[in-house]
N, C-alpha and C positions, 0 to 999 in steps of 0.2 A: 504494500500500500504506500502511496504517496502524500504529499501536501500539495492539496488543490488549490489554497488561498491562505493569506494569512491578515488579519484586522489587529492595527493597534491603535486605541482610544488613549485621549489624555484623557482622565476624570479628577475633577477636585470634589473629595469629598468631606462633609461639614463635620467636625468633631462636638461633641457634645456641652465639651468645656473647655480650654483653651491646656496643652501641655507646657509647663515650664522647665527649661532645665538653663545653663549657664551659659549655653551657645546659642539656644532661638527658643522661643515663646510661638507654637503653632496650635493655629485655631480650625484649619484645614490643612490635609496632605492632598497632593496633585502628585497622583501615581501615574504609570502608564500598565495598559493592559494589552493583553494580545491573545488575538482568536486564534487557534491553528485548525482548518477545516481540512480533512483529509478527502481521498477520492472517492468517497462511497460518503460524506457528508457527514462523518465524526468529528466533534468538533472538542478543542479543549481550552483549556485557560490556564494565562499566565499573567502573572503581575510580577512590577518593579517597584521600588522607592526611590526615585531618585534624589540625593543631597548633594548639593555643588559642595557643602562645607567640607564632605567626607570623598567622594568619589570625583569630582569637578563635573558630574551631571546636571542636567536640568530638563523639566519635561519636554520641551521644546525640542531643546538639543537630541531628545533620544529620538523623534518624528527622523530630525533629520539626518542623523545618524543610519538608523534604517534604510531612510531611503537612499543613503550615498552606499549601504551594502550591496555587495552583489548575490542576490538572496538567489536566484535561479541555480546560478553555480555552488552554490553552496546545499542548498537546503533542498534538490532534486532527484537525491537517490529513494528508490522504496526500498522499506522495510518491513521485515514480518517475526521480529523477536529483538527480546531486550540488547542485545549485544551489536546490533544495528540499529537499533534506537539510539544508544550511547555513541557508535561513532557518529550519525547522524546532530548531535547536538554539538559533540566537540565539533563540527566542521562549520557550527555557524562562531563566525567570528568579525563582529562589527566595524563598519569604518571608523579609522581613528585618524581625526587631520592635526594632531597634536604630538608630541616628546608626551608619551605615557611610562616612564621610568619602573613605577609600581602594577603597570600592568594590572591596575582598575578602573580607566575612562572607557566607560560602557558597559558597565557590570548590572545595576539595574534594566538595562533592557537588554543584556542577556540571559538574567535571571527570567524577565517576563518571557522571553523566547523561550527560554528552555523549559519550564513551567507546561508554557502552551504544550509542546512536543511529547510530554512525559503523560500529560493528562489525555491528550488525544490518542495515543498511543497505549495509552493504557487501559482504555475504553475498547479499543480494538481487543487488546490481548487478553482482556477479560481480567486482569491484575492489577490490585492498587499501585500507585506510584512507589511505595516502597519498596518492590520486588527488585527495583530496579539496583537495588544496594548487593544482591547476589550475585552479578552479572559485573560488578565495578571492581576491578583489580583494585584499585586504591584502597579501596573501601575494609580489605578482607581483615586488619589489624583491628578491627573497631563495629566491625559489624557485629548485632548478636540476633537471635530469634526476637521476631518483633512482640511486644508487649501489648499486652490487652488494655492499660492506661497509662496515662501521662500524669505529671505534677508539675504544675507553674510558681514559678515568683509572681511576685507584684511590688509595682513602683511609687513611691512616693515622693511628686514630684516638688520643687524649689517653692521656696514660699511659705509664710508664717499661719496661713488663713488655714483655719480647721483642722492644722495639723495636730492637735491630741484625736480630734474626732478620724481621722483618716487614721491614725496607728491604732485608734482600738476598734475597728472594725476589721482590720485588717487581726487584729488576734482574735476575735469573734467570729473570723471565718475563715479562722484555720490553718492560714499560710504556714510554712516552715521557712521561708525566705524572704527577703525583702531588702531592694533597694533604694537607696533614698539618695537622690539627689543632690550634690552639694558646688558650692564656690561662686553659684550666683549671686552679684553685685545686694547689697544689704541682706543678707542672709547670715546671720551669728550661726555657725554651722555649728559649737563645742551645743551650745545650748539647744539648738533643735534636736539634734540626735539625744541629748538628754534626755528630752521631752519622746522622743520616739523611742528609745529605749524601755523606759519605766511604763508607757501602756503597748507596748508588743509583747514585755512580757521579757524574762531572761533567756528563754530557749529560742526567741526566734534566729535566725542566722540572718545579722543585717551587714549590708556588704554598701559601698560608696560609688558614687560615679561624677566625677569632675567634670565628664566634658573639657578636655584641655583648657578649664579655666585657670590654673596655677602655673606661675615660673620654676626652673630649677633651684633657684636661688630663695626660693620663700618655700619649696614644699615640705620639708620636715619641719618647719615651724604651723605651717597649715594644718601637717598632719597631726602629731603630737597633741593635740588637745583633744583630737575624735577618740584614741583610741582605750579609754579607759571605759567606752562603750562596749567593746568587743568586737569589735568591727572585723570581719572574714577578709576584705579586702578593697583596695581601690582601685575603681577603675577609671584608663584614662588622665591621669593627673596633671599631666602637662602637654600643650602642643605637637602635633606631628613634628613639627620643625625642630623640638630642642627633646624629642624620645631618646636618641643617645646618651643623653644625662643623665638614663634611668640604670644602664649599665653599672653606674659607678654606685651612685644611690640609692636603689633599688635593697639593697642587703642592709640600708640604716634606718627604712621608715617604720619597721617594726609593722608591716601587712602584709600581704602578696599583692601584687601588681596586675591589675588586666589590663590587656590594648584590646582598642574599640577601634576608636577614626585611624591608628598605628596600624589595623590589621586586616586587608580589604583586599589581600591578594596572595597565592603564594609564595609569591616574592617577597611580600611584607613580611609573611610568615618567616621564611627560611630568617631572613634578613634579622626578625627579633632571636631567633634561637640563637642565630652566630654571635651576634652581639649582646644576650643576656641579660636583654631589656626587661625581660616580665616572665611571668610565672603561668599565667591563663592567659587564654583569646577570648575576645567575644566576638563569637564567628555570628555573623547574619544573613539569613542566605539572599535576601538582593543587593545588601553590601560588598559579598564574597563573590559576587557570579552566578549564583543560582546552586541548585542542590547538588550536583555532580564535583563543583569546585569548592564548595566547604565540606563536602568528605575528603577532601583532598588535603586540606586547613587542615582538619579535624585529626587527620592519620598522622601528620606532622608533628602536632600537637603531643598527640600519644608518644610516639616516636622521641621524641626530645623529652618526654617526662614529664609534660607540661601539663595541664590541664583544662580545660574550654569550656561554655557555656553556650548553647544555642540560644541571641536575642531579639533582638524584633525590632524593627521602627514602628515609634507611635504614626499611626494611621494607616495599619495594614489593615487590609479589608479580610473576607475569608476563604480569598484564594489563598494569598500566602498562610494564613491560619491553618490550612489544610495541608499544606507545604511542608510547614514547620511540624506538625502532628504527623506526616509520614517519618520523617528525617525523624524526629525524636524516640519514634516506636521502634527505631529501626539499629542504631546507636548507642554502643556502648561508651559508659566515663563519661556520659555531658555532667557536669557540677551542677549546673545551674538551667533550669528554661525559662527563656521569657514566649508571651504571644498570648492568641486567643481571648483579646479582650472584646471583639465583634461588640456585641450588646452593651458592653459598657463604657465601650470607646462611641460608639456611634448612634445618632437617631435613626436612621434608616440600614439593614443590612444591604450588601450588594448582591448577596448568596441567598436564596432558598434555605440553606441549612445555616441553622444558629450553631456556630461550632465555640463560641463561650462555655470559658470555665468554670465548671463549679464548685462547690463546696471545698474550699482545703485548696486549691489549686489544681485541683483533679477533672481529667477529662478522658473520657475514651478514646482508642483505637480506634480510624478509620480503615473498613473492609471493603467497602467497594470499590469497583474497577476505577481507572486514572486516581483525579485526586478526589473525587469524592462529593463534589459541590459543583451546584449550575448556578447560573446566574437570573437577576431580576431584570428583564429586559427593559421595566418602565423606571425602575431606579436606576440603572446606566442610563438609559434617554436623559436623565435629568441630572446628572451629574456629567456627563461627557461634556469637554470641552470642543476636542479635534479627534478627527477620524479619519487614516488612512489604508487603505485598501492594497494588497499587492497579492498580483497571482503568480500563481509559480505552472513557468512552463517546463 
């Protein structure tokens, strides 16, 4: 079977409440999505995030991007089993008119591309997207038998307002995790985690995320005041541009260290193990490229002793929800999950299926064929911005 067409939509979709962290305050995410319609008329679905702050994307950019690909010669071979699926996705590989060093400008829409391909593809072959972890050489260090549930973190984001009421809800519904936000401009971080401490409760596991709001030169003075919290680790702590300074200081802040916006590629990757910048990744899969190239992250990770975390951008809709929930059932050693806030991130779902977390951070296994979720055709109508169309001959 082939790909007869494929559609990618910009959609900006409304968030419920506005998320704050130290890098950008967003009240809507403007994802891109992509239809992959194959020759017999199975169609699948993929989505990206795009963040210029992290990737040097933007939704625009990825339209045109696409269109500068040469999608014909790339993306025209049929297939009828996973292992031609997979070379089928590594062979799409986006225009790039820039010095991409890190080998991430374009990772978001080829997450959404490869999403579409696995999901369509998977619907064919009668197999969740999951399956597809069987058939990935990379994958074999870190693969296990897929899990009947999953277990989420949850975040709490920058800002003074309601914060005792958002930590003990958040122990009243069971999390064993939690991240909390910190180094946003008027924010007394020693004091908020105080206050987030004493109503989460001493068991929960709270872990930091800076958002590269810190210099090298002021982050043990930053940090040293949080950690009489208990704090698991921080993520992120200072700038892409001065993460080499983590090499040195990395073994005095008394935490373990994760790269976030530091780790969007496997170059990033190799690149932190060689230099011994951090201890965890937070791999994302349309930060990292999509689901085939954060197993990739992910085997590295293990490989080097390291540790990872599957996270999420606020404003994933619940394709990537479903995304994230194959990848997660499927994966051995994740630390940490972030995703699946559909419901409680948004007024309107994009999906048919509410794939929101319950009780505890708990969610089930998705069993059905691709990823598992269709779409609302009248809530895309209403959220699409731009829409372009490309057949594959």
């Amino acid at each position: 079977m082939h790909i007869r067409r494929l559609t990618a939509y910009l959609v900006r979709l409304p968030l419920k409440r506005p998320f704050r962290h130290a890098s950008a305050v967003r009240q809507e995410s403007e994802n891109i999505l992509m239809c992959c319609e194959l020759g017999d008329g199975t169609t699948g679905w993929g989505e990206g995030v795009p963040r210029e702050y992290v990737t040097g994307e933007t939704p625009a950019g990825c339209l045109s991007q696409l269109a500068a690909t040469p999608l014909d010669e790339q993306l025209a071979n049929d297939c009828a089993s996973w292992p031609e699926v997979i070379t089928l996705c590594e062979r799409f590989q986006p225009a790039v008119d820039r010095d991409d060093p890190r080998g991430c400008y374009g990772n978001a829409l080829r997450c959404a591309m490869e999403l579409s391909i696995l999901d369509a593809f998977g619907q064919l072959l009668g197999e969740p997207v999951k399956n597809v972890v069987n058939h990935f050489r990379w994958a074999q260090e870190i693969r296990q038998p897929p899990t009947q549930s999953v277990r989420y973190g949850v975040v709490i984001d920058s800002g003074n307002r309601g914060l005792r009421r958002k930590a003990l809800i958040r122990r009243l519904y069971g999390f064993h995790d939690c991240k909390v936000k910190v180094g946003a401009a008027g924010d007394n971080d020693a004091e908020r985690l105080r206050t987030i401490r004493r109503w989460v409760g001493p068991q929960t596991d709270l872990r930091l995320d800076a958002n590269e709001a810190w210099h090298p030169a002021e982050l043990k003075r930053k940090i040293e005041p949080l950690l009489p919290q208990r704090i698991s680790c921080i993520e992120q702590p200072v700038p892409h541009e001065e993460v080499a300074s983590l090499s040195e200081l990395r073994e005095q802040l008394g935490v373990d260290v994760m790269l976030d916006e530091s780790l969007t590629s496997l170059a990033d990757a190799q690149a932190a193990i060689a230099a011994g910048t951090c201890d965890l990744f937070n791999i994302r899969l349309s930060k990292c490229g999509g689901f085939l190239n954060s197993l990739r992250i992910a085997a590295a990770a293990h490989s080097a002793h390291l540790g990872f975390q599957l996270g999420c951008h606020p404003g994933e809709s619940g394709i990537l929800s479903a995304a994230g929930r194959h990848w997660a059932t499927c994966v051995a050693h994740i630390r940490y999950l972030e995703g699946s806030y559909d419901r409680r991130l948004f007024r309107e779902l994009l999906t048919n299926e509410d794939l929101t977390f319950g009780y505890g951070g708990k969610a089930p296994a998705i069993e059905r064929p691709g990823l598992g979720v269709t779409i609302r055709s009248a809530v895309l109508a209403k959220v699409m911005v731009a829409q372009r169309t490309f057949d594959i001959s």
